[in-house]
matplotlib code that plots the C-alpha trace (Angstrom):
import matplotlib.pyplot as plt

x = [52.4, 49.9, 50.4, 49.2, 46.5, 44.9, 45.1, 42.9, 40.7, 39.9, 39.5, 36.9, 34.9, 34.9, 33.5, 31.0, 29.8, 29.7, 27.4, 25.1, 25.1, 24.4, 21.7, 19.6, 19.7, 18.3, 15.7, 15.0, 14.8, 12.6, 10.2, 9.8, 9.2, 6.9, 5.0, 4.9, 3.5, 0.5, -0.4, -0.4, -0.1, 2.3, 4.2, 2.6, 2.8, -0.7, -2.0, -5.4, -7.8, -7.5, -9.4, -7.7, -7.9, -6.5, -5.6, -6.2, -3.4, -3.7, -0.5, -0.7, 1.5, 0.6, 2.0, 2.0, -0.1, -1.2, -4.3, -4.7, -3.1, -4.0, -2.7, -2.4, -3.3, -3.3, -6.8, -6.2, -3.9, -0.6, 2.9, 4.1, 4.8, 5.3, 6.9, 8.9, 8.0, 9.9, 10.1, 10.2, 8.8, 6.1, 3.3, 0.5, -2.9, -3.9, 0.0, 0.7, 1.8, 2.3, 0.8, -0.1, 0.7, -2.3, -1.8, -4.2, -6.6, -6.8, -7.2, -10.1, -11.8, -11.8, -13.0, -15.8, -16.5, -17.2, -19.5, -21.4, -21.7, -22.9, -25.4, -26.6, -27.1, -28.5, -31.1, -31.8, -32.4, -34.9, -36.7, -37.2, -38.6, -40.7, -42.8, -42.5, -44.4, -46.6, -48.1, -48.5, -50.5, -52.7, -53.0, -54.0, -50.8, -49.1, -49.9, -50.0, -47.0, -44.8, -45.4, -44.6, -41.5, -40.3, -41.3, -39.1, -36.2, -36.5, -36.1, -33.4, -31.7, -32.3, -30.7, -27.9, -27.5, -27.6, -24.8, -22.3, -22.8, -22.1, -19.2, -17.9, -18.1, -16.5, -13.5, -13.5, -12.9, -10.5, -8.3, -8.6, -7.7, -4.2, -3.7, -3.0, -2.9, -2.4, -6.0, -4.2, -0.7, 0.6, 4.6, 5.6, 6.5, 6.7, 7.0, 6.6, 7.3, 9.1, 8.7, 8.5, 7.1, 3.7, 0.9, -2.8, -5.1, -5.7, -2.2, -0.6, 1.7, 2.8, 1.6, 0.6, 0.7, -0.6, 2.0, 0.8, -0.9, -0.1, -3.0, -1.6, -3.6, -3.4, -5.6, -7.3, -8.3, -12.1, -12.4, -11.4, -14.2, -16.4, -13.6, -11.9, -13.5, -12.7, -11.0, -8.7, -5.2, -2.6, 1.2, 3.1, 6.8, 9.5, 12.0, 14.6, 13.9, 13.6, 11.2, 7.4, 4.7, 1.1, -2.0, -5.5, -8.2, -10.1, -11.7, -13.0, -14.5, -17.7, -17.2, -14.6, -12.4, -13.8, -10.4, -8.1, -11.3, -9.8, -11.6, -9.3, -8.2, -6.9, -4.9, -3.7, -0.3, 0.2, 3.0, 3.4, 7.1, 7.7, 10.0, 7.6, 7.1, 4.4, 5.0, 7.1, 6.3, 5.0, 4.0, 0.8, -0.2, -3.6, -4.6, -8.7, -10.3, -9.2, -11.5, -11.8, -12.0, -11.4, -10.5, -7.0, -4.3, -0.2, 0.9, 3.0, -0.6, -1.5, -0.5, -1.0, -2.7, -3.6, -4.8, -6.5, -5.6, -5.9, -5.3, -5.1, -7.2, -7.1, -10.5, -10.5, -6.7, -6.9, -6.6, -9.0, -7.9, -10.2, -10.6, -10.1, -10.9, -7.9, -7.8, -4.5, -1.3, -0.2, 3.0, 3.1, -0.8, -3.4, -6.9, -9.3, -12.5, -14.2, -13.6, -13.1, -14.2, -13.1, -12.3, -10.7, -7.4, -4.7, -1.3, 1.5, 4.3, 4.5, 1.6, 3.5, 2.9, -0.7, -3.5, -7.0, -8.8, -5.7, -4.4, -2.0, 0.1, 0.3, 4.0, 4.7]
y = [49.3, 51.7, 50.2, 47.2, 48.4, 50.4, 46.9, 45.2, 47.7, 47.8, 44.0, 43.8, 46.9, 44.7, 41.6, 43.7, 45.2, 41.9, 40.4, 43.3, 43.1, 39.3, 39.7, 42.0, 40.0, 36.9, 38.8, 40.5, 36.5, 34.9, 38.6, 37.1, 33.7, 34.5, 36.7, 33.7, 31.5, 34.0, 35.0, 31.3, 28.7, 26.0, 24.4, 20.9, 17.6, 15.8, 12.8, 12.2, 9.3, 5.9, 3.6, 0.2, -3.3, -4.7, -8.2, -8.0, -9.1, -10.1, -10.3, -12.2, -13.9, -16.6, -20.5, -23.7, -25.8, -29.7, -30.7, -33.6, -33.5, -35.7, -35.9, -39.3, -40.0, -43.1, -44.1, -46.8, -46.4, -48.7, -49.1, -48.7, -52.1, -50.8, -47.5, -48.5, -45.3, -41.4, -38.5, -38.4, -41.8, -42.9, -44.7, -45.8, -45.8, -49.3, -49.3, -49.8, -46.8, -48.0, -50.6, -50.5, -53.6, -55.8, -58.7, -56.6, -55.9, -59.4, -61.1, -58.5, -59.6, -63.1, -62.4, -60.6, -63.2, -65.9, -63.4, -63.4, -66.8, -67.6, -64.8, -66.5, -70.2, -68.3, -66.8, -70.0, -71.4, -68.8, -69.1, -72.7, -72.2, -69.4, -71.8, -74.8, -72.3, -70.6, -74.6, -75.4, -72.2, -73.0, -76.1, -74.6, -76.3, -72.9, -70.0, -66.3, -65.4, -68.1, -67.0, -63.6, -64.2, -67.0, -63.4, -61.2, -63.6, -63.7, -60.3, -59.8, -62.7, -60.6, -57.4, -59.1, -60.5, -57.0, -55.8, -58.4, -58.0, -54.4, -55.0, -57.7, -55.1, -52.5, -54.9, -55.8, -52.1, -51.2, -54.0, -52.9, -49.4, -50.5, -50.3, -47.1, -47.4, -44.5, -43.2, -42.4, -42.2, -39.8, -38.4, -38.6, -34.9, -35.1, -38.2, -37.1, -40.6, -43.8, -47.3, -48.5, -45.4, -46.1, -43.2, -42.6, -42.7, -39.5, -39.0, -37.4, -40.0, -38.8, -36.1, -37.2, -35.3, -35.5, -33.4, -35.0, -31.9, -28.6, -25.9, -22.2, -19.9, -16.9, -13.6, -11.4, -7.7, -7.2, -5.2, -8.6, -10.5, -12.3, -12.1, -14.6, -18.3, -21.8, -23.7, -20.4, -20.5, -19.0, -18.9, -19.7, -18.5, -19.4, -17.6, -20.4, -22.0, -20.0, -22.4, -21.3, -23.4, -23.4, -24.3, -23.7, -21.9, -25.0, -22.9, -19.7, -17.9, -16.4, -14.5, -11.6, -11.5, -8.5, -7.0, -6.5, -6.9, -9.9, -13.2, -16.8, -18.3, -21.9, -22.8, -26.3, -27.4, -31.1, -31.9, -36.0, -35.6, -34.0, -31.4, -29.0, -28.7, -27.5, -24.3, -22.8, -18.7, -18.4, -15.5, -15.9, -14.3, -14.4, -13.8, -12.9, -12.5, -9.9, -6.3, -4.9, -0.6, 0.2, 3.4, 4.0, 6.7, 6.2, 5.3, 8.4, 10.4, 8.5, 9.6, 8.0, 11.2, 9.5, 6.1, 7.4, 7.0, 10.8, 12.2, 16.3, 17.0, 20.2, 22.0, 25.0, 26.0, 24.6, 22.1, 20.0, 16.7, 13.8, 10.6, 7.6, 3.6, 2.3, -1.6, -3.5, -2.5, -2.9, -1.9, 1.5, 2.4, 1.9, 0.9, 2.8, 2.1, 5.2, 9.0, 9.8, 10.3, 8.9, 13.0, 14.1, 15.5, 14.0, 15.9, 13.8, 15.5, 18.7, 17.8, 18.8, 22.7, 22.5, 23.9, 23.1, 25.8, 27.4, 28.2, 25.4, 25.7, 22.9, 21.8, 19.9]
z = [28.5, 27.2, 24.1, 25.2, 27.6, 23.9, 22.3, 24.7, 24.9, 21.1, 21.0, 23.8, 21.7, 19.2, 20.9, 22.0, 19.3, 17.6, 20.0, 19.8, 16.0, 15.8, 18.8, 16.4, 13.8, 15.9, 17.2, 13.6, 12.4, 15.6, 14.9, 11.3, 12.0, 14.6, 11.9, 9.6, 12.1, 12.8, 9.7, 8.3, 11.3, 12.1, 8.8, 8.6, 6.0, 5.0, 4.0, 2.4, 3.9, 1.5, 1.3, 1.4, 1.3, 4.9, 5.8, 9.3, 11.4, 15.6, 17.7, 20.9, 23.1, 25.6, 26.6, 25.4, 27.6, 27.3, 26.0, 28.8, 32.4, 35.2, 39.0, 39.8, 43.1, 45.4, 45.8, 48.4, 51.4, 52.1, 51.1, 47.5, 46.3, 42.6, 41.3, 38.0, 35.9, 36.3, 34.8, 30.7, 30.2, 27.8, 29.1, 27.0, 28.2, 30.5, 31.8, 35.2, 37.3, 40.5, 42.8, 46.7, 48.4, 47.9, 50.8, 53.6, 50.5, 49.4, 52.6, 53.2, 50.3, 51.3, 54.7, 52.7, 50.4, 52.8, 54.8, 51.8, 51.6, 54.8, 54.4, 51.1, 53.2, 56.1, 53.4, 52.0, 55.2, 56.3, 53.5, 53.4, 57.2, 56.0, 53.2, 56.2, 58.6, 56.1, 55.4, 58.5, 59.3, 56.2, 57.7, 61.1, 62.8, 63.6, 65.4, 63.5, 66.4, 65.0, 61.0, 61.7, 63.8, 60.6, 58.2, 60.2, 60.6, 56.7, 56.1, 58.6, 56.4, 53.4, 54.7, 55.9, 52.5, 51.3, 53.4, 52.6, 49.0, 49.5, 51.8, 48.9, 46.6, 48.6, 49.1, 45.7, 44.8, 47.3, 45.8, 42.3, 43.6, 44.7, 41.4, 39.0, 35.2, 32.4, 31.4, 28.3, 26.4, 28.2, 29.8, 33.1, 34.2, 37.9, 40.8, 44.2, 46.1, 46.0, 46.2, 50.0, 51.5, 53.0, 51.9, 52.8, 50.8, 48.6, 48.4, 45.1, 43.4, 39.9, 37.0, 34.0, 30.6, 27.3, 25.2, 21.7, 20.9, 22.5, 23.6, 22.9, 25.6, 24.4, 25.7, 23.5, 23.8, 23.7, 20.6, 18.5, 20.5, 17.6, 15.0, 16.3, 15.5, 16.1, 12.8, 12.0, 11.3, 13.6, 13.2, 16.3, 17.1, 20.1, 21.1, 20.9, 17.5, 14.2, 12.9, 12.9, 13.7, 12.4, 14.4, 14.6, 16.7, 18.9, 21.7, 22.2, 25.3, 24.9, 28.4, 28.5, 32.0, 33.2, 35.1, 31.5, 29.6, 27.2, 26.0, 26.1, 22.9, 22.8, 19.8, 19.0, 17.9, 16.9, 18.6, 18.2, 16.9, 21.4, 19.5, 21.9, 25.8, 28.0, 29.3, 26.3, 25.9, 22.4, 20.5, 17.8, 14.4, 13.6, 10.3, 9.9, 6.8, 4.1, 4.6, 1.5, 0.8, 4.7, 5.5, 6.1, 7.1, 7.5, 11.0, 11.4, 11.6, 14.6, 18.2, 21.7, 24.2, 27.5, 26.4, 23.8, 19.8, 18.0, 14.7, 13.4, 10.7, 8.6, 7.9, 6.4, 7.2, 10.6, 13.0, 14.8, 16.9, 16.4, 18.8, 16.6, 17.0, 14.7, 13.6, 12.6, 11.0, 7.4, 5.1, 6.7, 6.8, 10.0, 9.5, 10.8, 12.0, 13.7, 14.0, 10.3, 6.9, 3.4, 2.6, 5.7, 5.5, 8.2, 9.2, 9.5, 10.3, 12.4, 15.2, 17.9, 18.5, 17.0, 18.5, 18.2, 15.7, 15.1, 11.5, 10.3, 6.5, 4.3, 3.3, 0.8]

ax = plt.figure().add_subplot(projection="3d")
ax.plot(x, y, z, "-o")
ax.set_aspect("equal")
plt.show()
């Protein structure tokens, strides 16, 4: 037993002084490294600004709208006598939509018709009296009372005139209202009623659409506004088709939104063959004129900090942070467009425990 008891003993004196051995040999290693650091700074990689030519690149996303789209609404009250189109047909433009019943409408118009031409006999009639009565005054057979009661019965005949003409007219319209015709080839994409039901006036019937070409809405961040302009080429992608299409720039808006501070690009998509729909999620390339010998630094130098876009420089064996304005992305490098100089010195690897004006060590 005391054997035993001895043998245990030794082992844990061992343990121990194995521990204490290795923990003064850390602490002789962290002493050393901490010395390093001090008397040279934080090991860091660089990267010298290049200048580069840049094909600048935009990436937005945004959804395929139609270039036409029309409500069709009822512009004359009644029963739908007519409703033979539905959703996914092809009208072309001058094709009947639908038709309110016409019989009310029609019989109006007569009744309107033949009030204009009794005011039309009842002018001609006043008239004739009017040159009857203006003779016989020249002729001193009739008194001035009597010529200006045949002049006012005249003019009453006159305006009369002028309100069934009006009222024809309105008729007229109110029976070429009963019908609805395409404005243009369009698609059907929605009917709200069906034939028989009686509607008001000003009631929405069907939704037209023009899908033949395709606007791409896309917003744009302000800092692109002006480099964008109508006539350039943008590639388009979906999510559910691996095939890309191309389509250009039709519309710009001169007025930024002023709550995500972005400007509204339309970009058209000839879609005649229908393989597209309105409303499809699409993500757009737009590619803007080469710049040649922009300043340029590799993307691992670059580093969000609070919204903002930074970079460490080295000067003079230390580092500084600089507030950058960078431009697009390229095979690995950033363009840059403010907060540097062609000589400065970027750190790309190593950032992370740097502080501003203290020593830093070039690696390579």
């Amino acid at each position: 037993m005391q054997h035993s008891s001895y043998g245990k003993y030794s082992k844990t004196l061992l343990i121990v002084f194995t521990v204490i051995l290795l923990s003064g040999w850390t602490a002789h290693g962290n002493a050393e490294e901490t010395t390093a650091k001090k008397a040279g700074g934080i090991q860091v990689k660089t990267a010298t600004v290049e200048l580069r030519d840049f094909q600048p690149i935009i990436q937005a996303t945004g959804t395929l709208v139609p270039r036409r789209h029309t409500d069709v609404y009822a512009l004359a009250g009644g029963q739908i006598e007519k409703l033979s189109v539905d959703i996914g047909d092809y009208v072309s433009k001058g094709s009947l939509l639908f038709m309110i019943r016409t019989v009310d409408y029609r019989l109006a118009l007569q009744q309107a018709e033949a009030n204009l031409a009794r005011a039309e006999v009842m002018v001609r009639d006043r008239k004739r009296e009017k040159e009857r009565i203006k003779n016989l005054s020249e002729a001193g057979s009739a008194t001035q009372q009597m010529y200006d009661q045949t002049i006012t019965a005249y003019d009453e005949s006159e305006a009369a005139l002028a309100q069934a003409v009006a009222t024809r007219n309105i008729a007229r319209q109110a029976l070429h209202d009963c019908t609805a015709v395409a404005p243009y080839d369009a698609v059907i994409t929605a009917r709200y009623l069906e034939e028989g039901e009686f509607i008001g006036k000003g009631k929405k019937v069907i939704e037209i659409m023009d899908l033949s070409v395709l606007n791409a809405e896309m917003e744009l961040p302000e800092r692109y506004a002006g480099t964008v302009t109508k006539g350039l080429s943008v590639d388009l992608s979906f999510n559910y088709r691996s095939e890309n299409v191309v389509g250009n720039v039709v519309a710009v808006n001169p007025k930024l939104n002023p709550a995500n501070r972005t400007f509204l690009v339309k970009v058209a998509v000839d879609n005649r063959n229908g393989s597209l729909q309105a409303g499809l999620f699409c993500s757009g390339r737009f590619k803007l004129p080469v710049k040649e010998k922009q300043m340029a630094i590799p993307t691992e130098a670059l580093i969000r900090d609070e919204g903002r876009s930074v970079v460490w420089i080295i000067q003079d064996g230390k580092a500084y942070k600089r507030v950058v304005k960078e431009g697009s992305f390229s095979n690995g490098f950033v363009w840059i467009l403010e907060g540097l100089n062609p000589e400065d010195t970027v750190i790309t690897e190593g950032s992370g425990g740097l502080i501003e004006g203290k020593p830093a060590t070039i690696i390579q």
